[in-house]
N, C-alpha and C positions, 0 to 999 in steps of 0.2 A: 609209439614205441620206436620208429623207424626213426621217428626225429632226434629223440635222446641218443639215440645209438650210434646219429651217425657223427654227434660231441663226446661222443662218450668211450669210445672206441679206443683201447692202447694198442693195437696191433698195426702191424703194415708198412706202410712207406711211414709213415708221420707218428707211428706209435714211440714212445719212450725206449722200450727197449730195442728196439731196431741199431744198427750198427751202418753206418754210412758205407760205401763203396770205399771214398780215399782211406777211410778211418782201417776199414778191411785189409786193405793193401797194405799199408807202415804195419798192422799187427803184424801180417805173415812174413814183412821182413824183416822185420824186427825178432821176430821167434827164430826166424833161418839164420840171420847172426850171432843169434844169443848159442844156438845150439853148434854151429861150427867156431864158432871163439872157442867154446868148452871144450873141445878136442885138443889132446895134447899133439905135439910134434911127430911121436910113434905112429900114431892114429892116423893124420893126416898123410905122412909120406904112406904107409900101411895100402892107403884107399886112394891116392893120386903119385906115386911112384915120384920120380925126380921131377923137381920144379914143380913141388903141391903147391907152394901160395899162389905163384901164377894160375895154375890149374884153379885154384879154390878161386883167387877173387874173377876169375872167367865165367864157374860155375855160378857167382853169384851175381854178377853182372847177368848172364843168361835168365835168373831164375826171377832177374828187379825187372826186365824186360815182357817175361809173362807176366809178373804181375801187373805192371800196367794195362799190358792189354785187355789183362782181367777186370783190370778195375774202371778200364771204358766203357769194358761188356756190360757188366755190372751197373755202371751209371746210366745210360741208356734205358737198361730194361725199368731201373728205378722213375728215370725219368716217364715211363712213356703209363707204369702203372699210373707212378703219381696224376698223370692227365686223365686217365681212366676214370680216376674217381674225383678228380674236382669237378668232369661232365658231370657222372654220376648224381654229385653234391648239388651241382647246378640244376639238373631235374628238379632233385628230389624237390628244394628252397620255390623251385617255379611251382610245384603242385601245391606245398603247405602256402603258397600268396594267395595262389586262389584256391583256397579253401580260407586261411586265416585273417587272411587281407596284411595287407605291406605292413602297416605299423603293429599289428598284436605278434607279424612274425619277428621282426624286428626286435621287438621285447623280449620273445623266445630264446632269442640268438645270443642276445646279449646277458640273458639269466643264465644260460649252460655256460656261456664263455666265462663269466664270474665263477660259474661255480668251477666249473674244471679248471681251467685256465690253462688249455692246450694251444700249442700254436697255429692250432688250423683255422683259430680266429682270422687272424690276417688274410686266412685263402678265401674262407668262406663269406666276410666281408666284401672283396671285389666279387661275389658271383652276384652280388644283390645293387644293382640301380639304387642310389638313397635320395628317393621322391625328397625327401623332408629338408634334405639340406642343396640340393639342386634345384627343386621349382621354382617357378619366376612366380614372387606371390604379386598380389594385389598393388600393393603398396610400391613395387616398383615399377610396374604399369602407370599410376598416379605421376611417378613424377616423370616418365618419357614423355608422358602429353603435356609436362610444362615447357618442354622444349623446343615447343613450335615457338612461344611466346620468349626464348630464350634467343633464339636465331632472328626475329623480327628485329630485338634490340639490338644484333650485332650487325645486322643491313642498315641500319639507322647508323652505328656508331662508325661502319665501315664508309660509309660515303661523305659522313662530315670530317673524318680522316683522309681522306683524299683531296676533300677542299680544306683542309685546314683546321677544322676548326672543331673537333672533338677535345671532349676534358679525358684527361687523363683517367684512366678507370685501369685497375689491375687485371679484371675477370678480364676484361675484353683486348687487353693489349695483349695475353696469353696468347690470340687467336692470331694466326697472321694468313690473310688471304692470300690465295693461287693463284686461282680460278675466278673474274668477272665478267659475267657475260648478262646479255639483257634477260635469262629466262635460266641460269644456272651459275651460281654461285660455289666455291668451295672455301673451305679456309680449314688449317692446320694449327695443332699445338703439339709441344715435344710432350712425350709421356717422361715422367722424373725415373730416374734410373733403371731407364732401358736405352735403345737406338730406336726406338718406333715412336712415330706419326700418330696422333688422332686426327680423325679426320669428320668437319660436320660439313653437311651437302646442304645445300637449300635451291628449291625451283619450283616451277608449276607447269600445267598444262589444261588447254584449254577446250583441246577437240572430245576429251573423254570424261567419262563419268569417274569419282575414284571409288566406286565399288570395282569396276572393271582394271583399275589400276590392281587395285588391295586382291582381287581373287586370284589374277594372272600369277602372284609372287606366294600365293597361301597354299595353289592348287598346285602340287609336285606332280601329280600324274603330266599336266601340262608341259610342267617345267622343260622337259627332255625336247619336245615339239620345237620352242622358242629358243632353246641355248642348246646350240650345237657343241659348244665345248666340255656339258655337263655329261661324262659320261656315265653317271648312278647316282640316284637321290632316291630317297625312303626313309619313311618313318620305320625306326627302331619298336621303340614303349613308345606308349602315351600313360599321361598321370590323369587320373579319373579329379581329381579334389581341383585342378587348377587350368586343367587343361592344356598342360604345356606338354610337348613331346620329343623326344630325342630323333635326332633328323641325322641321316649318315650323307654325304652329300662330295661325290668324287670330280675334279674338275682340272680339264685338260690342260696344260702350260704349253709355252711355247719349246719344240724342238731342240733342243735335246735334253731339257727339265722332265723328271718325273712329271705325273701326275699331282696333285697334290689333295689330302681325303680330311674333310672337316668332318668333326661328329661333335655335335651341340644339340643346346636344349634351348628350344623356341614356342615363345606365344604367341598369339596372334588374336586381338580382342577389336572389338565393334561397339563404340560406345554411345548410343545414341542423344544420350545427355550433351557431353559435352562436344558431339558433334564430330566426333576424330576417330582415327582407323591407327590400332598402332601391333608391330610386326617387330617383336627383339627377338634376339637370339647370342647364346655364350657357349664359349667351347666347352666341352665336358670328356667324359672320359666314359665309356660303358662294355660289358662283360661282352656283350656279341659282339663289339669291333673291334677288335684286337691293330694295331698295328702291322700293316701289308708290308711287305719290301717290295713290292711295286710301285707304291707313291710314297710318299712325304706328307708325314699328317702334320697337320699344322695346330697347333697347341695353343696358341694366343689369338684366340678372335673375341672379337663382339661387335653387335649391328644393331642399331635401334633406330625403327622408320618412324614415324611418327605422321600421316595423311589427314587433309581438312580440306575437305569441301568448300567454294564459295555459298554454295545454297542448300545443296541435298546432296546424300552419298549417288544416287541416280541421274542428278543432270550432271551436263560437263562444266570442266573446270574447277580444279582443286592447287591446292600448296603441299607442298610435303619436305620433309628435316629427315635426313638421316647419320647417326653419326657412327663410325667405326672404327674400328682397331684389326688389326692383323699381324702376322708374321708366318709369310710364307716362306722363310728358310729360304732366299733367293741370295748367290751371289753379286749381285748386280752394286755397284757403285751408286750410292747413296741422292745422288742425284738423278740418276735414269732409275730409281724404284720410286722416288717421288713423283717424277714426269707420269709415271703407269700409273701410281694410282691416283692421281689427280685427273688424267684422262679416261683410264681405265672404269672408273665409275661412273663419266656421262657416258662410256658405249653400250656400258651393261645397263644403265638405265631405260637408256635410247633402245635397247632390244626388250625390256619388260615394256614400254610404253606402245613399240609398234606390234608386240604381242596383246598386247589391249585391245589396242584400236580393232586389231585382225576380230578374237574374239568377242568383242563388242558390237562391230558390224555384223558377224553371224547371226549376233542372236536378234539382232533387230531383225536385218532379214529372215530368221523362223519366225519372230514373231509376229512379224506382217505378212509370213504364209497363211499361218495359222489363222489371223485374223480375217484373212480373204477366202480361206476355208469355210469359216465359221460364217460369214456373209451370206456365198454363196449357199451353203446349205439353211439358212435361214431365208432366202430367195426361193429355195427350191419347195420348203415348206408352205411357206405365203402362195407361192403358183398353185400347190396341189390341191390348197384350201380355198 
């Protein structure tokens, strides 16, 4: 009943007959003109003695003056009901998901919306997360892990390009390398009608395992510990069907730049078939983040890592791909925003890597307390017996 009631509803800020604030104000001047025009000239001198037009267009000028003010007051108190009840709305649609689950509420929303066809559709739309057209499904999983096998050919095509002696290939001439270095690779291509970089990373390392790689970057409580510049990360939702979840993720710029505040929706899956660890994530938009005027949310991201072991996700030594897009809204001259993110992603790499290793050593060292624990006390057994 509550649910129907609250599409069904003609009264209030968003009801039909409701009368807007601006719309208020032109009536009452509109009627205060109508009815001082209709005065004859007797009338007027009558009730403003010499010099009534002055006097009259004074009065009326005074009386357009409160009505603005009215029709501020006015907008305000509209405005602030109106927030009153799209929280309200937002409750309610959070109790009916879990009770009806996300897609039969969905169906609900869109059967009143047909039927009434109020414009509170559009409000009550942005209070609902839409799992069904934001989830990262399967299938695009599938092809981030061809892209390990997609950047091997561009190291190949890239070094016979240097010696000379690559064939012409379109896919691969898109790519123009940065970054050469013996253990970290970068190369660029322009995005079609915009001013932004994609950007794919390739390198390896040998001293860590890449489970220890792949948790350091999955586990957000960590995350704070190892980047000093992130100043808030947290998962928003999670989606129960796919497992992807909306991540708010705030992160310091340099002096005298805002902040700048990402909110995207990221996987993160462990494939033990084909042997690869892969980690996407794309901007998105969702009802509890609203835009701060403290940072600068950034509206065009996307990242997809894509990790592969030499031998096992636990011993050391793996390869990893990553490729990205952004637009952090930076004035910077086009050349010094390429130099940052060309460099800017082997520092942050280099701080997930030596947060690894950090984490990785701990837990070796617990687990050969542990084991030297469990010794001794199997020592202490054998004595007693």
């Amino acid at each position: 009943m509550a649910f129907r009631k609250l599409f069904t509803t003609g009264t209030g800020v968003f009801g039909p007959n409701n009368v807007s604030s601006p719309q208020f104000s032109s009536l009452c001047k509109r009627c205060v003109s109508k009815t001082f025009s209709s005065w004859g000239n007797r009338t007027t001198k009558f009730l403003f003695g010499q010099n009534a037009s002055d006097k009259l267009r004074a009065v009326m000028l005074n009386i357009g003056t409160k009505l603005n003010v009215l029709e501020m007051a006015l907008t305000q108190q509209c405005n602030r009901v109106a927030a009153l009840r799209l929280r309200r709305a937002y409750q309610i649609l959070l109790l009916y998901q879990r009770i009806y689950g996300e897609r039969l509420l969905m169906q609900k929303v869109k059967m009143n919306v047909h039927r009434n066809g109020r414009p509170l559709l559009a409000l009550l739309s942005a209070c609902i997360f839409q799992w069904e057209k934001e989830r990262v499904p399967d299938e695009d999983i599938q092809r981030f892990r061809e892209e390990m096998e997609a950047v091997h050919k561009l190291v190949e095509w890239s070094h016979k390009k240097q010696e000379k002696e690559a064939e012409a290939c379109t896919e691969m001439s898109e790519w123009e390398q940065v970054v050469d270095r013996a253990h970290f690779m970068v190369w660029r291509r322009f995005v079609p009608e915009t001013q932004l970089y994609q950007y794919r990373v390739y390198g390896h390392f040998t001293d860590i395992p890449s489970r220890a790689f792949y948790n350091t970057q999955v586990d957000l409580a960590y995350w704070k510990d190892w980047d000093k510049n992130t100043l808030d990360v947290r998962v928003v939702e999670k989606d129960k069907e796919s497992t992807s979840e909306v991540v708010h993720w705030v992160y310091k710029f340099p002096y005298p730049m805002y902040p700048r505040d990402y909110v995207y929706v990221r996987r993160y899956t462990l494939d033990q078939e084909s042997n690869t660890m892969v980690i996407t994530a794309k901007a998105t938009q969702h009802p509890s983040c609203p835009e701060d005027s403290s940072c600068v949310r950034v509206a065009t991201y996307t990242s997809q890592m894509v990790i592969k072991p030499y031998t096992t996700f636990d011993e050391n030594g793996f390869e990893y791909v990553m490729t990205y897009c952004d637009d952090p809204q930076t004035n910077f001259p086009t050349v010094c925003y390429n130099w940052m993110a060309s460099t800017g992603v082997h520092e942050f790499l280099e701080k997930v890597h030596r947060a690894a290793r950090k984490k990785h050593e701990k837990s070796n060292e617990s687990s050969t307390a542990r084991m030297d624990n469990s010794a001794d006390n199997l020592y202490a057994k054998m004595a007693h017996h």
